[in-house]
Structure formats: C-alpha cells, structure tokens
PDB file of N, CA, C and O in Angstrom:
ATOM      1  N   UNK A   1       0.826  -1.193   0.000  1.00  0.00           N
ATOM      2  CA  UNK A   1       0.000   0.000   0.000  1.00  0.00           C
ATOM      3  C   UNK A   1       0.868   1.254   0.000  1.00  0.00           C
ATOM      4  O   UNK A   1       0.730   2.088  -0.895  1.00  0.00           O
ATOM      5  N   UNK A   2       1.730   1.404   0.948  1.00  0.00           N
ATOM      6  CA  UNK A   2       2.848   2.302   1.245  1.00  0.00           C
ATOM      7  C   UNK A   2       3.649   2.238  -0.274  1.00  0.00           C
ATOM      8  O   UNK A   2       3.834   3.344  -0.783  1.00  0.00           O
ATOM      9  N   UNK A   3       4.083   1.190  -0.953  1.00  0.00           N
ATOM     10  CA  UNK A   3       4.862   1.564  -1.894  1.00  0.00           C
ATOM     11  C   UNK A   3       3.629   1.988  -3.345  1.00  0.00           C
ATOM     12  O   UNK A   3       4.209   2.688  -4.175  1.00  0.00           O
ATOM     13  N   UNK A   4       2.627   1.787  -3.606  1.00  0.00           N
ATOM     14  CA  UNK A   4       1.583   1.774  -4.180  1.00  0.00           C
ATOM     15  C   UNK A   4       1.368   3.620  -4.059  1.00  0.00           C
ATOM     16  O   UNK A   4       1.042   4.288  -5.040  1.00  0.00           O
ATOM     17  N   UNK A   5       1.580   4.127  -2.901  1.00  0.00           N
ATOM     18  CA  UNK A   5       0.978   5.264  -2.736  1.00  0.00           C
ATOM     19  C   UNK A   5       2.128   6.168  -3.054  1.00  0.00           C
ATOM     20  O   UNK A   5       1.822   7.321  -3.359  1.00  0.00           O
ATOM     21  N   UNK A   6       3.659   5.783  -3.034  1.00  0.00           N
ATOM     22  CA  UNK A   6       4.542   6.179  -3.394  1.00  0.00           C
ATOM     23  C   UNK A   6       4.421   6.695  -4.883  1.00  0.00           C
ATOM     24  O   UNK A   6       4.434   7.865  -5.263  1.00  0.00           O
ATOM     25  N   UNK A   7       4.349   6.004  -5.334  1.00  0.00           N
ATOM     26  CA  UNK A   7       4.573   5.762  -7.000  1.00  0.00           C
ATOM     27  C   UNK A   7       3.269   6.944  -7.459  1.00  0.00           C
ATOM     28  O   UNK A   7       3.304   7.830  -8.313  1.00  0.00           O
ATOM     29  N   UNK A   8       2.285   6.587  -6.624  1.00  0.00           N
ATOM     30  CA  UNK A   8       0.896   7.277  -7.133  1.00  0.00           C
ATOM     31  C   UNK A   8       1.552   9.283  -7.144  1.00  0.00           C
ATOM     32  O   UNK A   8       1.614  10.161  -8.004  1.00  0.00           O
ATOM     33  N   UNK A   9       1.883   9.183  -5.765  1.00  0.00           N
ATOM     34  CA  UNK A   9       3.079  10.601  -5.398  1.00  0.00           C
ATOM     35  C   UNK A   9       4.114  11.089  -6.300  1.00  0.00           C
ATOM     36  O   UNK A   9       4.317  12.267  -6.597  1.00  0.00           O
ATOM     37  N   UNK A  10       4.771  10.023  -6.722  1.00  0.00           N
ATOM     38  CA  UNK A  10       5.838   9.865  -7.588  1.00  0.00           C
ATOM     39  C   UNK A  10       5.660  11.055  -8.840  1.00  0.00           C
ATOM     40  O   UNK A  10       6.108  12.161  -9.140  1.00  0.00           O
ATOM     41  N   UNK A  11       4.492   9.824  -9.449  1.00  0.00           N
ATOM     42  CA  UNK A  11       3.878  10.427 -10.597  1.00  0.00           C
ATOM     43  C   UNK A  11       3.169  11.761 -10.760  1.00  0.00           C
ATOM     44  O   UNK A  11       3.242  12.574 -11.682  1.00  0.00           O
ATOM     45  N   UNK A  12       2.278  11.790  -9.336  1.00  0.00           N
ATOM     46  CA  UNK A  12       1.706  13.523  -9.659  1.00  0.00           C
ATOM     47  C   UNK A  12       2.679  14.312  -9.877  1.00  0.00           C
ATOM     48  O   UNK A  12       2.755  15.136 -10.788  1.00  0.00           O
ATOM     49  N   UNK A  13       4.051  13.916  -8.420  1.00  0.00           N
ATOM     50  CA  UNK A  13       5.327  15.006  -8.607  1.00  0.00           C
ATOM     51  C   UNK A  13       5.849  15.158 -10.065  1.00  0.00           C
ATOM     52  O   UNK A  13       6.355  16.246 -10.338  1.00  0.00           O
ATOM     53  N   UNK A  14       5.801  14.367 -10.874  1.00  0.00           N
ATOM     54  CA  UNK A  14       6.395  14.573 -12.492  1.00  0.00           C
ATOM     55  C   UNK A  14       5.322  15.215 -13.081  1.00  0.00           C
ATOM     56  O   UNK A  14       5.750  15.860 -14.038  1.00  0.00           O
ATOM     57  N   UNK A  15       3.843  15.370 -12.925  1.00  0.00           N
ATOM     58  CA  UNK A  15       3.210  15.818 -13.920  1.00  0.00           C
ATOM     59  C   UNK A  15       3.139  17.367 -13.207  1.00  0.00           C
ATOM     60  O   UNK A  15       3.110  18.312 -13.995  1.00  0.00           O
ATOM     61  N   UNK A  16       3.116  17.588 -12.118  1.00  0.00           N
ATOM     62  CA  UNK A  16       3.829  18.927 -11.697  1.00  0.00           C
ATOM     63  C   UNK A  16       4.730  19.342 -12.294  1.00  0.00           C
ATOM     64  O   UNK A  16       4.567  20.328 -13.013  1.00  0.00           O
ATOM     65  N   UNK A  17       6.144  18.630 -12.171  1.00  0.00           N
ATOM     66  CA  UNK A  17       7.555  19.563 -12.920  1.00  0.00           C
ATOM     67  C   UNK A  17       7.173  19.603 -14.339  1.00  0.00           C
ATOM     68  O   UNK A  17       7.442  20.721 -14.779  1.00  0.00           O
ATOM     69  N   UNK A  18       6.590  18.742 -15.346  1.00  0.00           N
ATOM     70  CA  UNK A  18       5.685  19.091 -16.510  1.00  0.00           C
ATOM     71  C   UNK A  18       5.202  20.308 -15.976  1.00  0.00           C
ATOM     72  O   UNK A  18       6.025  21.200 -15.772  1.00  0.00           O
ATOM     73  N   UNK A  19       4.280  20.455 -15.774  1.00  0.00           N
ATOM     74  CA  UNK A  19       3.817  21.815 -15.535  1.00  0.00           C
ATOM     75  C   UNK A  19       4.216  23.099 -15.379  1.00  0.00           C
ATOM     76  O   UNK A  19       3.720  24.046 -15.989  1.00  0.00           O
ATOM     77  N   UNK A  20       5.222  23.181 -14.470  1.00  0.00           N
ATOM     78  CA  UNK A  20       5.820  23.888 -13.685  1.00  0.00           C
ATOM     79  C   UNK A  20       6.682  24.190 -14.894  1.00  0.00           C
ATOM     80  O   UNK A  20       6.663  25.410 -15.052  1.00  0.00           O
ATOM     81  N   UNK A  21       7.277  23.722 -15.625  1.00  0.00           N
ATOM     82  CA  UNK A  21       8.753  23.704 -16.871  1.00  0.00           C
ATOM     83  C   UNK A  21       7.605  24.314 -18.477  1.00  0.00           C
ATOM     84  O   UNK A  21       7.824  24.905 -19.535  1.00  0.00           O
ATOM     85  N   UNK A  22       6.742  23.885 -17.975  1.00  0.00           N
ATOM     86  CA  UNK A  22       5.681  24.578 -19.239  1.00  0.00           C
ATOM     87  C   UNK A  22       5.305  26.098 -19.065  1.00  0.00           C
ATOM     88  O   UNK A  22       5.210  27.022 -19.873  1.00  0.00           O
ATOM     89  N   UNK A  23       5.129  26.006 -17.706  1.00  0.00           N
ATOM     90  CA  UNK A  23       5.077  27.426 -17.287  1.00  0.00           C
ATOM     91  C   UNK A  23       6.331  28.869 -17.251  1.00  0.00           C
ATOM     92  O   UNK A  23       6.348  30.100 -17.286  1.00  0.00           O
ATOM     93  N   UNK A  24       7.357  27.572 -17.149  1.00  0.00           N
ATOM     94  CA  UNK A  24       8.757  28.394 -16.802  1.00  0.00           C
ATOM     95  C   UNK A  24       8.835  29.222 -18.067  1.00  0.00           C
ATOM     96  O   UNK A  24       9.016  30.437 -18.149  1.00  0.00           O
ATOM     97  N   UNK A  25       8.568  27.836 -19.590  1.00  0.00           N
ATOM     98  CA  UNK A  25       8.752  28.003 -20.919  1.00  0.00           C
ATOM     99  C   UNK A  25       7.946  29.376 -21.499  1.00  0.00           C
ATOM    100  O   UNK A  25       8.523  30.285 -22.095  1.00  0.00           O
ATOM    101  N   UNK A  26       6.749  29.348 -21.256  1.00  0.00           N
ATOM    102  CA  UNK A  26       5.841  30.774 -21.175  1.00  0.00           C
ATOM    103  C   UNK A  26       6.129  31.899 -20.798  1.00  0.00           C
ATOM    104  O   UNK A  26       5.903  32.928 -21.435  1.00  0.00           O
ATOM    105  N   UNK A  27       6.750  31.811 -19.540  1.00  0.00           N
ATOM    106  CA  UNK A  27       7.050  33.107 -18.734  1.00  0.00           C
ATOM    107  C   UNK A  27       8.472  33.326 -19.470  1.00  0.00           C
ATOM    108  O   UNK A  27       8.806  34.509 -19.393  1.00  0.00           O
ATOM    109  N   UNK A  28       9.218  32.680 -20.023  1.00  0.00           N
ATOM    110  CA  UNK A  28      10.607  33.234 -21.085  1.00  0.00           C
ATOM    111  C   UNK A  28       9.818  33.925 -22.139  1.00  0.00           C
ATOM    112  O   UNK A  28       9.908  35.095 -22.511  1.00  0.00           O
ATOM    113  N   UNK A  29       9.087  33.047 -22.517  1.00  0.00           N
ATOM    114  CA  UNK A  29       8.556  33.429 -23.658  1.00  0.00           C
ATOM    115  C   UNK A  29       8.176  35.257 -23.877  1.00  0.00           C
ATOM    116  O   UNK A  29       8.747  36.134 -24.525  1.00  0.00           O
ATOM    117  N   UNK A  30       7.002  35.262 -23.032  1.00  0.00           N
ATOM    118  CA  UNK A  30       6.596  36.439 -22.544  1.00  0.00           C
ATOM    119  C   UNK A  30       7.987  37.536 -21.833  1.00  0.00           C
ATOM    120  O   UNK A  30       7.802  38.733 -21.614  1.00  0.00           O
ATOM    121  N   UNK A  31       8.671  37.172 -21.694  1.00  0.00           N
ATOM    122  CA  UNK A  31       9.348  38.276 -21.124  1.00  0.00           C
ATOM    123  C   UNK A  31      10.034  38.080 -22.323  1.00  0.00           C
ATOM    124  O   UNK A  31      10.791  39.019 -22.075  1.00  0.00           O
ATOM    125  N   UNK A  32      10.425  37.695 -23.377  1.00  0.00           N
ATOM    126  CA  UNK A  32      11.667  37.452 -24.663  1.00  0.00           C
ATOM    127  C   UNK A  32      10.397  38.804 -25.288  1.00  0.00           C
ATOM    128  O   UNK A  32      10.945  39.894 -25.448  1.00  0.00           O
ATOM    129  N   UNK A  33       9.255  38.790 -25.534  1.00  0.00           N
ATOM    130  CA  UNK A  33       8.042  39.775 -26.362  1.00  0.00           C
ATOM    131  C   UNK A  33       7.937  40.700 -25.734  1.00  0.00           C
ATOM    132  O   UNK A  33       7.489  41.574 -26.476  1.00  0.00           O
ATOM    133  N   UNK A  34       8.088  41.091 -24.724  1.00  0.00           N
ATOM    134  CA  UNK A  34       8.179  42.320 -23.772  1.00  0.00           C
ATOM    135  C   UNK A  34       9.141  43.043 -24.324  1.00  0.00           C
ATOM    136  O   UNK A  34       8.945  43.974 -25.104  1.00  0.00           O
ATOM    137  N   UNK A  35      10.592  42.503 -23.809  1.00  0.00           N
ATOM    138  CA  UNK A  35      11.845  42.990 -24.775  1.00  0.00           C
ATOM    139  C   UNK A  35      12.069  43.508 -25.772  1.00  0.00           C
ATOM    140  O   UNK A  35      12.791  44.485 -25.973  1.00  0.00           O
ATOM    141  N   UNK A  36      11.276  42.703 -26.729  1.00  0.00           N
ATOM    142  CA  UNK A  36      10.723  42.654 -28.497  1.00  0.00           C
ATOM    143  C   UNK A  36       9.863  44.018 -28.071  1.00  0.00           C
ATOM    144  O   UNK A  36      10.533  45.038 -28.228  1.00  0.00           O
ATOM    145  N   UNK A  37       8.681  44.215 -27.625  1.00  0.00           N
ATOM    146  CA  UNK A  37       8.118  45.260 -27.490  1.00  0.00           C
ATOM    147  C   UNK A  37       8.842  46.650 -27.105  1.00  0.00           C
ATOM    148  O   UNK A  37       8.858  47.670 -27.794  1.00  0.00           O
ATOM    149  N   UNK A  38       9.268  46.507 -26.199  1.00  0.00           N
ATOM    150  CA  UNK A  38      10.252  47.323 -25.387  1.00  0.00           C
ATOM    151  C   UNK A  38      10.970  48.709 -26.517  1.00  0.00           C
ATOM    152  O   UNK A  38      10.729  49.883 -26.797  1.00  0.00           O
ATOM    153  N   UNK A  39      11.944  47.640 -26.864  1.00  0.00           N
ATOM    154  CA  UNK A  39      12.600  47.992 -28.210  1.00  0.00           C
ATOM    155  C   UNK A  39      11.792  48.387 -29.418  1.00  0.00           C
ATOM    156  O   UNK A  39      12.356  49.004 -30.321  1.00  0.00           O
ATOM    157  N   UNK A  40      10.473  48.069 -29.507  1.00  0.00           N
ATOM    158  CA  UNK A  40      10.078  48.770 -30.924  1.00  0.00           C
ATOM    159  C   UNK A  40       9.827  49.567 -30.182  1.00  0.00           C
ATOM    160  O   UNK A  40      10.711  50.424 -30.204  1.00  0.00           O
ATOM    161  N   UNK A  41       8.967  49.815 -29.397  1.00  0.00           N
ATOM    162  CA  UNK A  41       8.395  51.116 -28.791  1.00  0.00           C
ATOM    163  C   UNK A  41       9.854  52.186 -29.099  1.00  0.00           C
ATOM    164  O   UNK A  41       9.949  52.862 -30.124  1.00  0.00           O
ATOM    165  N   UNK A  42      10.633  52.170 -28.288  1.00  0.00           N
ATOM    166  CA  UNK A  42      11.863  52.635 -28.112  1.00  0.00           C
ATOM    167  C   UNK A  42      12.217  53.559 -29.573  1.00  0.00           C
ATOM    168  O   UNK A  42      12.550  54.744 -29.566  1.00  0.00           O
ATOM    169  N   UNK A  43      12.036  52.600 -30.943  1.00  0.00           N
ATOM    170  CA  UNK A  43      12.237  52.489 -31.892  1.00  0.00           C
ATOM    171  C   UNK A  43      11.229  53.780 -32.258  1.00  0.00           C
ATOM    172  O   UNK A  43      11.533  54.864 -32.757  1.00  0.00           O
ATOM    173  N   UNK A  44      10.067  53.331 -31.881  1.00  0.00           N
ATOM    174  CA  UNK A  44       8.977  54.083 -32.372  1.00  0.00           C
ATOM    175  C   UNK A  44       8.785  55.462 -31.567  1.00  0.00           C
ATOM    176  O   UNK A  44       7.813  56.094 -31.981  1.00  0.00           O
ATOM    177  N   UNK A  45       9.366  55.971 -30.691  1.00  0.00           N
ATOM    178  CA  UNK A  45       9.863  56.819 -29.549  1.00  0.00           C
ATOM    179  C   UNK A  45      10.790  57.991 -30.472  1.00  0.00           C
ATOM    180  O   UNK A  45      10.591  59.202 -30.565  1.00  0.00           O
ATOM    181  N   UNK A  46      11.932  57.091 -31.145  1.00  0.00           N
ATOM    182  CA  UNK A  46      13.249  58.181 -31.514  1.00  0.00           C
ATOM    183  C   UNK A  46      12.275  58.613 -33.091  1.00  0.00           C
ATOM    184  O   UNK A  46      12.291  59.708 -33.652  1.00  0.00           O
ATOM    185  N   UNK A  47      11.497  57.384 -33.514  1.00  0.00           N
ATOM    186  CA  UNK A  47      11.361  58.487 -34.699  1.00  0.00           C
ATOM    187  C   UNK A  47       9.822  59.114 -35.028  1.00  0.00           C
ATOM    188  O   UNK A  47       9.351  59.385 -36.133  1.00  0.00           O
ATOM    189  N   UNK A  48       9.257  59.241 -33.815  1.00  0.00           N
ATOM    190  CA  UNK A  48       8.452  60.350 -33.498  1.00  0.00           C
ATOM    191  C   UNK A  48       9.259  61.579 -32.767  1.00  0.00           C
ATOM    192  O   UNK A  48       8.572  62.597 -32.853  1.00  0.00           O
ATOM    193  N   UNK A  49      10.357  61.790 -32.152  1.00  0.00           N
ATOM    194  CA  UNK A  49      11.118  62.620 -31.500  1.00  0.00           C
ATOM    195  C   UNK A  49      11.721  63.729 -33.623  1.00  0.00           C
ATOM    196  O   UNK A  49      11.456  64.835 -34.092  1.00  0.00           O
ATOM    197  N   UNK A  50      12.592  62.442 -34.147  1.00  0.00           N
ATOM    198  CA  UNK A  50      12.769  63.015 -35.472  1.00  0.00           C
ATOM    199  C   UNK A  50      11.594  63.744 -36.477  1.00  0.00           C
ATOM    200  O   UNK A  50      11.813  64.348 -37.528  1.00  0.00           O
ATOM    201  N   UNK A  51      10.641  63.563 -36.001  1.00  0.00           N
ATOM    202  CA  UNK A  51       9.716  63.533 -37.008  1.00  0.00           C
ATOM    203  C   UNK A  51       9.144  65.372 -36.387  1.00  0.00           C
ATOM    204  O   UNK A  51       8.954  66.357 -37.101  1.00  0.00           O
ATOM    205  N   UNK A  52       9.018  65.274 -35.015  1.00  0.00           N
ATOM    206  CA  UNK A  52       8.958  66.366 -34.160  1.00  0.00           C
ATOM    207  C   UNK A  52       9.605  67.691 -34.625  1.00  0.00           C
ATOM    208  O   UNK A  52       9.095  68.769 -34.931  1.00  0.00           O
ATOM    209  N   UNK A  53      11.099  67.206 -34.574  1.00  0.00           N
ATOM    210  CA  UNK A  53      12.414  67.973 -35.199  1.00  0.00           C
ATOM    211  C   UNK A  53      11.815  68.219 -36.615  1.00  0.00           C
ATOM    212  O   UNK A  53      11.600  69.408 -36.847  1.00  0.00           O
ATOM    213  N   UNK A  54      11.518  67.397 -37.551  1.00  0.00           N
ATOM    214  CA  UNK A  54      11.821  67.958 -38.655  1.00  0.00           C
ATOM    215  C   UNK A  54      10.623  68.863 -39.088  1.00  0.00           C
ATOM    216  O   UNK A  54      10.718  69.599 -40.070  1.00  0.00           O
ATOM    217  N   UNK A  55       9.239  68.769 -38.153  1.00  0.00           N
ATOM    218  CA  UNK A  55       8.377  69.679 -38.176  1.00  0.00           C
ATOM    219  C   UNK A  55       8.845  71.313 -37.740  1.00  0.00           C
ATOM    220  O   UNK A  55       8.882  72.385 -38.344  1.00  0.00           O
ATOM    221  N   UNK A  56       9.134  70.906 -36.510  1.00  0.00           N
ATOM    222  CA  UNK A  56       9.973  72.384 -36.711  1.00  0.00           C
ATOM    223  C   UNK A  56      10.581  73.106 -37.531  1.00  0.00           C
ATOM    224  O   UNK A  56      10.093  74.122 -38.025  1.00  0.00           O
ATOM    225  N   UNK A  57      11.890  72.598 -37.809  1.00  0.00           N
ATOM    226  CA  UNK A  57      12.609  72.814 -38.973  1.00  0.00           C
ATOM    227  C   UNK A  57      11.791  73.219 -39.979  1.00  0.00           C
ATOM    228  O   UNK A  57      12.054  74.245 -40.606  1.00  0.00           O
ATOM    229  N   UNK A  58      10.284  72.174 -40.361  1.00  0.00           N
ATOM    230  CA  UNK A  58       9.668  72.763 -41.890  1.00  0.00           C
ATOM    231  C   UNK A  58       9.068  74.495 -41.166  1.00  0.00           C
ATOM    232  O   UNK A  58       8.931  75.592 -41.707  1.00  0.00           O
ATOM    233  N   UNK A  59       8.827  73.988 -39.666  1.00  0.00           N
ATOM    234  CA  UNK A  59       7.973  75.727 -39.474  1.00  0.00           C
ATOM    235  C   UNK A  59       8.661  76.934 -39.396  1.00  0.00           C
ATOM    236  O   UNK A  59       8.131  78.011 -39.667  1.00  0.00           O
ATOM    237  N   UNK A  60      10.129  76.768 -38.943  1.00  0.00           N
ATOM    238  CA  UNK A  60      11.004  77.370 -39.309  1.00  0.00           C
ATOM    239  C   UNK A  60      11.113  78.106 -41.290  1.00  0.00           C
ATOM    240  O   UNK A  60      10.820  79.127 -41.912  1.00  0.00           O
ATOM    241  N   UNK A  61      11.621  76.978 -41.487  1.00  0.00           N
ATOM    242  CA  UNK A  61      11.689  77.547 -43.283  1.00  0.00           C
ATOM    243  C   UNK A  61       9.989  78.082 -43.291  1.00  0.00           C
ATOM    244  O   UNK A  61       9.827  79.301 -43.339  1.00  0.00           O
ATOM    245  N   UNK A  62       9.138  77.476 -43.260  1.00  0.00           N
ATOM    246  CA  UNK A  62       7.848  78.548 -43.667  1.00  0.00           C
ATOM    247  C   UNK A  62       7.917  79.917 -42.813  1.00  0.00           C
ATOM    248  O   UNK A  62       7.688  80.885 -43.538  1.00  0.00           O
ATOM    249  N   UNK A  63       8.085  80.142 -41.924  1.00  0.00           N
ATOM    250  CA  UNK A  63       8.086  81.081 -41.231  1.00  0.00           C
ATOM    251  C   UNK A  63       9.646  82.329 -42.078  1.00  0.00           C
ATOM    252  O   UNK A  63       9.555  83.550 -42.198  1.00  0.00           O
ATOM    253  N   UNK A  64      10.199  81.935 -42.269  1.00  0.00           N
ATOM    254  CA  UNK A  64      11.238  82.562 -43.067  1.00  0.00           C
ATOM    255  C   UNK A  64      10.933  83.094 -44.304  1.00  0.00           C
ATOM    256  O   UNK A  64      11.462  84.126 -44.718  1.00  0.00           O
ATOM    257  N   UNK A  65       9.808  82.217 -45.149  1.00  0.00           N
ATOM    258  CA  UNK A  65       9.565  82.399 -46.329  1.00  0.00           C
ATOM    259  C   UNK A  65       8.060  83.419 -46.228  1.00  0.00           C
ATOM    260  O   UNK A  65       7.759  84.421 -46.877  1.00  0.00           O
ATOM    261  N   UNK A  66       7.426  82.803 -45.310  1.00  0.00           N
ATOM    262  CA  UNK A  66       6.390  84.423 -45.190  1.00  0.00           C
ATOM    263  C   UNK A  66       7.382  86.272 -44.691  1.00  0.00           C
ATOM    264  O   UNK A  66       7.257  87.428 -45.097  1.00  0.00           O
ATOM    265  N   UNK A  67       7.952  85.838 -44.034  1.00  0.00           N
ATOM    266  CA  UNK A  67       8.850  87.132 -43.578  1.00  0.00           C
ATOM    267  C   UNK A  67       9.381  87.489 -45.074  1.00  0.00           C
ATOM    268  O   UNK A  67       9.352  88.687 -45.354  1.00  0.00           O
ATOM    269  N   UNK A  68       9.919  86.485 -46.187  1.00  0.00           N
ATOM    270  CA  UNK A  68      10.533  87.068 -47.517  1.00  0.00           C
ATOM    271  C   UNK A  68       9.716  87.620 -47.979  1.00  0.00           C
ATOM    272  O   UNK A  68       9.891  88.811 -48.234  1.00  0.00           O
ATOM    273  N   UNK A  69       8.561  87.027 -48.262  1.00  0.00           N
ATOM    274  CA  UNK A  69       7.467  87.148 -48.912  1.00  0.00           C
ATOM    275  C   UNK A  69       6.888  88.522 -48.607  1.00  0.00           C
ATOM    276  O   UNK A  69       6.326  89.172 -49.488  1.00  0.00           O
ATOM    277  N   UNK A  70       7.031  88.983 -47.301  1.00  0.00           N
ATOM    278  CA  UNK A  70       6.210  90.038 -46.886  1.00  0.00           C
ATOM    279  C   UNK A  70       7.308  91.201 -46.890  1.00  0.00           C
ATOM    280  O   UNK A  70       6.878  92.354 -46.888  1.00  0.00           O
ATOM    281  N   UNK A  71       8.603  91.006 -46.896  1.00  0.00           N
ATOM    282  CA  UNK A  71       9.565  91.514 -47.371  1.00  0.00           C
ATOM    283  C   UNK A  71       9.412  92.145 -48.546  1.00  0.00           C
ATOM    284  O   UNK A  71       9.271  93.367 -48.576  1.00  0.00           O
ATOM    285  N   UNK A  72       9.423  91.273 -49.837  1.00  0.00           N
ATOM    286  CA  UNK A  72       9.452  91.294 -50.741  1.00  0.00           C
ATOM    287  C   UNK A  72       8.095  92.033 -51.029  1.00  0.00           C
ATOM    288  O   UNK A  72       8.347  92.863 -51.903  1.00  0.00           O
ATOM    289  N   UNK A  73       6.677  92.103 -50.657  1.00  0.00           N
ATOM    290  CA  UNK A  73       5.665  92.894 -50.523  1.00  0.00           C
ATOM    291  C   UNK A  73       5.887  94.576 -50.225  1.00  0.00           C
ATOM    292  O   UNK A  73       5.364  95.483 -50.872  1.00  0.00           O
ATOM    293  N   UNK A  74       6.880  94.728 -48.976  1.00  0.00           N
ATOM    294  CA  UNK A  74       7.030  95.813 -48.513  1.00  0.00           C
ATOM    295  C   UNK A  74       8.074  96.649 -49.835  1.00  0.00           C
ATOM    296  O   UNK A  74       7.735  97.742 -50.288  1.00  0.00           O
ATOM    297  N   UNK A  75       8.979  96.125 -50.173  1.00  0.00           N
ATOM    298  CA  UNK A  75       9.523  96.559 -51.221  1.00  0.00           C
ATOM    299  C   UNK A  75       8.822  96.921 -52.738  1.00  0.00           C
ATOM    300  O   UNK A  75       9.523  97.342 -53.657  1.00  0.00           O
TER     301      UNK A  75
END
C-alpha cells in the first residue's frame, strides 16, 4: 500500500515539474516579447522625436519664407 501510494506521489510530482517547466517556458517566452516590445516602442519613440524635429525645422523655413514674402511685398 505504502509503496503503491509512493509511486501514485511519484507520478503527480512529475506531472507537476511538466507543468511547472511549461510554465517556466511561457514566462521566457513572454518576457523574450516584452523585450521585443520594449525595443520597438523605443524604436517608435526616436522616430516620433525626429519627425517632431523635422516639423519644426519645416515651421522654421515657412516662417522665413512668409517674412521674404512680406519683405518682398514691402519693397
């Protein structure tokens, strides 16, 4: 009975570490796509920052070119 109940123990304990190693496998998983996420974001961060910049820059040159313009009016 005693060795009967062993084995019965035995076995749940393995379909646990199954489990437990399936779970481990997931939780890499998920943190490996986080990372992956992480980094595009990051990605997607610097070139909304560039994109920022180069709006300026265009409001800049328009802003230069109405001042010619109105320059060039006053003359």
């Amino acid at each position: 009975m005693f060795a009967q109940n062993s084995i019965k123990g035995f076995v749940e304990l393995e379909k646990w570490t199954v489990e437990i190693k399936k779970l481990q496998d997931t939780i890499d998983n998920l943190v490996k796509e986080e990372r992956r996420l992480q980094e595009e974001l990051r990605q997607q961060q610097q070139s909304i920052l560039e994109l920022q910049q180069l709006q300026q820059e265009l409001q800049a040159v328009n802003s230069d070119k109405i001042a010619v313009s109105n320059l060039c009016c006053v003359i």
